[in-house]
C-alpha positions as CSV (number, residue, x, y, z in Angstrom):
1,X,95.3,120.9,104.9
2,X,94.1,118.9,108.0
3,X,94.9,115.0,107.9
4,X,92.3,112.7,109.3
5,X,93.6,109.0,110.1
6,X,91.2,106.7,109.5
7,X,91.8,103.5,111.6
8,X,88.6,101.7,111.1
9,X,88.0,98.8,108.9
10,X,89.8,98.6,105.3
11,X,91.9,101.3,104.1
12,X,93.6,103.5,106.5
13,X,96.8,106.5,107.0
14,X,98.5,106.6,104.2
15,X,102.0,108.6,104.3
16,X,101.6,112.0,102.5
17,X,105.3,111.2,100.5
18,X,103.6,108.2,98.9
19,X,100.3,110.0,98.0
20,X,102.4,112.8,96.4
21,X,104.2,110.1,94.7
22,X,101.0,108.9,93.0
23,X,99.7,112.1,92.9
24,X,102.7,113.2,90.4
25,X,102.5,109.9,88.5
26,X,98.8,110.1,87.7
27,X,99.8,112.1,84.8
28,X,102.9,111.2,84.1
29,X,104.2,107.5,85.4
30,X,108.4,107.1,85.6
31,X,108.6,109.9,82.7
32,X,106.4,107.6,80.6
33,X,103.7,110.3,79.8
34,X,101.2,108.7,80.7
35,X,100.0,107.1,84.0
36,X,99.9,103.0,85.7
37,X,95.9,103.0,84.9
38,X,97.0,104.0,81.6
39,X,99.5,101.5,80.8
40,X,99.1,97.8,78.9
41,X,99.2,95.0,81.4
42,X,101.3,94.0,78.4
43,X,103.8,96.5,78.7
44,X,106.9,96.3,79.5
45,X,106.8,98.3,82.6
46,X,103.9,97.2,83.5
47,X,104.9,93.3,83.7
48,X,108.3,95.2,85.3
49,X,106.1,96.8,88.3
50,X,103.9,94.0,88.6
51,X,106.8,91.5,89.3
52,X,108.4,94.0,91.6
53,X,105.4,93.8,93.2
54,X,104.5,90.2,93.7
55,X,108.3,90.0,94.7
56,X,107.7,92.7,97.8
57,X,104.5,90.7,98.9
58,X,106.3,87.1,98.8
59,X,109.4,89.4,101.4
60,X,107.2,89.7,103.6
61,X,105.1,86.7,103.2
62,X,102.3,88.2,103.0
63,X,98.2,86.6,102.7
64,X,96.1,88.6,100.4
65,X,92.6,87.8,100.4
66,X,90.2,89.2,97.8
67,X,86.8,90.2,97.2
68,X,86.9,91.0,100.8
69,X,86.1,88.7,104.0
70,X,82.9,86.2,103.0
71,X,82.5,82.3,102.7
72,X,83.2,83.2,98.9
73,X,86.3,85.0,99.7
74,X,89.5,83.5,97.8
75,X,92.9,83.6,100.0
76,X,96.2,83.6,98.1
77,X,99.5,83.1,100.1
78,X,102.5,84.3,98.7
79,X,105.8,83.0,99.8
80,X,109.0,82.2,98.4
């Protein structure tokens, strides 16, 4: 398969071991048998992955801003 790498605006190269990651766990997430768009955002291993999550983004002190860039856009900064 040919890769393209998109380095315009938004979304761009993903590595091909972390799309075959989430290509495996689309079906089955961590064993679970079932996949992460599956899950509760109650679950267990949901509130597991999103805390490992928010904990990775405040590392690297990261600003996430959402709905995109407007006047209306909302900025979050995560830090420890």
């Amino acid at each position: 398969m040919r890769r393209v790498f998109n380095f315009s605006a938004g979304p761009g190269v993903v590595p091909e071991e972390c799309l075959a990651q989430a290509r495996d766990e689309m079906l089955d997430w961590g064993g679970l048998g079932y996949s992460v768009i599956e899950a509760s955002h109650r679950s267990e291993h949901f509130v597991a992955l999103m805390h490992e999550t928010v904990g990775l983004v405040r590392e690297r002190d990261v600003e996430i801003s959402l709905h995109g860039e407007s006047e209306n856009s909302r900025r979050i900064k995560i830090s420890s």
